[in-house]
C-alpha positions, 0 to 999 in steps of 0.5 A: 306103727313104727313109732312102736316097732322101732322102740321095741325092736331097739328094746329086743335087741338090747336084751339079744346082745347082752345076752347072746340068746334071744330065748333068754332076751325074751325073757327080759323082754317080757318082764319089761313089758309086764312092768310097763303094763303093771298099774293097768294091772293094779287097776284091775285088781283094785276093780276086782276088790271093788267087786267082792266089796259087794258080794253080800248084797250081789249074794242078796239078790241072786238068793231072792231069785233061786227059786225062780227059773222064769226067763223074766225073773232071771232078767229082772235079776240081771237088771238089779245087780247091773244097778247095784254095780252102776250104784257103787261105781264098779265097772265090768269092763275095766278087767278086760283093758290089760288084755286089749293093750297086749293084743298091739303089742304082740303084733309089734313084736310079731313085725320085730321078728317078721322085719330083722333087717328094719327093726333088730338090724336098725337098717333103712328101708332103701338098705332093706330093700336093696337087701332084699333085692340081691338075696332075691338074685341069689335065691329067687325064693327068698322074694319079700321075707326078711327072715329069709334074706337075713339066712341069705345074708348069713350063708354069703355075706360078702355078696352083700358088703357092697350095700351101705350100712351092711359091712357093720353087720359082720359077725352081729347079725341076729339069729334065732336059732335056739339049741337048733330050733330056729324060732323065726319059722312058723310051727307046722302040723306033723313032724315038725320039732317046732311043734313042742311050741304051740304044745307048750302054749296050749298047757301053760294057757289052760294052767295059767287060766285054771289058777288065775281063776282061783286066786280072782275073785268069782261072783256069787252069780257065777258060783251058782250055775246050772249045769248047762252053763257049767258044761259052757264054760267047761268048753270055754276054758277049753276054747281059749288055749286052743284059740292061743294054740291055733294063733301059734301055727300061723305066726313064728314060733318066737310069739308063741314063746313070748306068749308062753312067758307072759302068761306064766308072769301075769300068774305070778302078777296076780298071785303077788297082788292077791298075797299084797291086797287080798280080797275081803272075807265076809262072816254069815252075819254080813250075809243076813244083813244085807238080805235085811237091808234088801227087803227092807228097801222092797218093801219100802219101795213097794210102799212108794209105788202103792201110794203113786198107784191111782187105781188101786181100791181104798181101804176103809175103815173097819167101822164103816165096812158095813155101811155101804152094804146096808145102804146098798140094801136100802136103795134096792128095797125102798121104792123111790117115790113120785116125782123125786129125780135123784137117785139118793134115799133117805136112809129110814130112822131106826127105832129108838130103844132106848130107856127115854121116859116116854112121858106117860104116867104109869096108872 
C-alpha cells in the first residue's frame, strides 16, 4: 500500500505546511481528493439521468401492478423493469463505484495518521524503527505506535538527535493537536472532548443522506411503497450515520473529520451537478403514452405467443359452428348398417323444397 500511502502522505503534508493547521490542511486535502474522484462523479450522475430518461415506462409497468399484491406478480414486475433497464443500457450498480473508491482511500489516510513518522515525516523504516525502539526505552508504554513515539519525541527531542535523519525534523514535526483537541487519539465513549467528532459525523451523515436523496433522482418504484418498506428505510436512513458514527469511535479522530468534509462537498457535488444538468421533467401526456406503448406491446405479444400455442382450441367460423353438432346427432341416431367397417355416415339428404316443377301436369 505504499505506493498510495506515501503520495498522500506527501499530499498532506504539503497542505500542513502551507497552512500550519492540519484541521485547515484536511480541508484542502479533502477538495483534492473530490476533484481526483470528480469524473467517477460525473458518471453516476449521467447513469442517474439515464435512469429518470425512463421513468414513463418504469411508472407504466409499476401501474400495471398496483393492484396486485401477489409474491408472483411483485416479481414478474421486477423482472420487467430489470429488462427494461438492460434494454436501454442503465446499469444500477455504476452509482455505488464512487463510494467503493473512497473506502481505500480512507484507509490510506487512516495509515497516514496511524504512521507520521513513515508517511508525513518521510523517514525510512530502519530510522522508524530505531525511533520506535528508544521512545520505547524512554517510555515502555509507547511500544509500536507511532503517534505515541512521535509525543516522545516532541516532549525530549534531543534523546533522539543521535538517529540519521532526526535532527532535520527540529521544530517541523507534525502535530494534530487542534485548538487542544489532539485529533491523533481515538474518541472514547464518556467524558471525552473528542467525543463532539463522532457527534458531528453522525448529523452532518444523516443531513447529508436526507438532502442527497432529494436532489437524486427516485424511481417510481421506490416513491410507491408500502408502509413496512417505508418504516425499513426510515430505519436505513438511520443505520448508516450510526454505522459512520461507530466506525469514528475506533479510528483517530482526523478520520472522522476527514469524513465530516466529505460528506459535506459530495453535497455540494450534487447539488452543483443537478443545478449544471438537471434531471428531465415529464408532462402527463409522456405518462399515457408510454402506458399506450406498453399495452400495446402485450397485446402484440400475446398475439405471438397464441400463434406459437399448439394446444390451444381453433376458432371456427361462425357459418360452420353448427355443423359439428348436427353431424354429431346424426352419427348418435342413425344405425350403422351391416357389414359396414367405418365409422362415417352418410349424412341424409334434406328434403328439396324448392319451387322445382315436379313434372306433373295439373288436370
Amino acid at each position: 500500500m505504499d505506493i498510495i500511502n506515501i503520495p498522500l502522505g506527501w499530499l498532506l503534508n504539503v497542505f500542513y505546511e502551507i497552512t500550519g493547521n492540519y484541521l485547515v490542511a484536511l480541508i484542502f486535502f479533502a477538495v483534492i481528493i473530490k476533484v481526483i474522484l470528480l469524473p467517477l462523479g460525473i458518471k453516476q450522475h449521467n447513469n442517474s439521468i439515464k435512469q429518470a430518461k425512463l421513468r414513463p415506462k418504469e411508472a407504466a409497468i409499476v401501474k400495471r401492478y398496483q393492484n396486485q399484491k401477489s409474491q408472483a406478480a411483485q416479481q414478474k414486475k421486477n423482472e420487467e423493469i430489470q429488462k427494461l433497464y438492460q434494454s436501454e443500457g442503465y446499469n444500477q450498480l455504476a452509482g455505488c463505484l464512487p463510494l467503493i473508491v473512497q473506502l481505500p482511500i480512507i484507509m490510506c489516510i487512516y495509515n497516514v495518521v496511524r504512521s507520521p513518522l513513515r508517511y508525513l515525516c518521510g523517514l525510512g523504516k530502519e530510522t522508524v524503527d530505531a525511533i520506535l525502539t528508544k521512545a520505547a526505552e524512554i517510555n515502555p508504554a509507547v511500544g509500536k505506535d507511532q503517534i505515541a513515539a512521535l509525543n516522545t519525541m516532541r516532549d525530549k527531542f534531543s534523546e533522539f538527535t543521535g538517529i540519521e535523519g532526526v535532527a532535520a525534523l527540529e521544530g517541523n514535526l507534525p502535530s494534530f493537536t487542534v485548538f487542544g483537541l489532539d485529533l491523533s487519539q481515538t474518541p472514547k465513549f464518556g467524558i471525552d472532548i473528542l467525543i463532539i467528532i463522532p457527534i458531528i459525523t453522525f448529523i452532518t451523515v444523516f443531513i447529508t443522506s436526507k438532502l442527497t436523496k432529494k436532489l437524486s433522482y427516485q424511481s417510481p418504484q421506490m416513491q410507491q411503497q408500502t408502509p413496512d418498506v417505508k418504516l425499513s428505510m426510515t430505519i436505513m436512513d438511520l443505520v448508516l450515520p450510526a454505522l459512520s458514527t461507530s466506525i469514528t469511535f475506533g479510528v483517530p479522530a482526523v478520520i472522522g473529520v476527514y469524513w465530516i468534509y466529505q460528506n459535506l462537498l459530495s453535497l455540494l457535488q450534487q447539488f452543483i451537478m443537478v443545478k449544471v444538468k438537471p434531471f428531465p421533467k415529464f408532462t402527463e401526456e409522456d405518462y399515457k403514452e408510454a402506458e399506450r406503448e406498453l399495452n400495446g406491446k402485450k397485446k402484440k405479444q400475446n398475439k405471438i405467443n397464441l400463434k406459437k400455442d399448439p394446444d390451444r382450441p381453433r376458432v371456427r367460423s361462425l357459418h360452420h359452428i353448427d355443423d359439428d353438432e348436427y353431424n354429431a346427432k346424426v352419427v348418435d341416431t342413425e344405425k350403422k348398417p351391416e357389414g359396414v367397417k367405418s365409422d362415417f355416415i352418410t349424412p341424409v339428404p334434406m328434403k328439396d323444397y324448392s319451387d322445382k316443377p315436379s313434372g306433373k301436369v295439373k288436370d
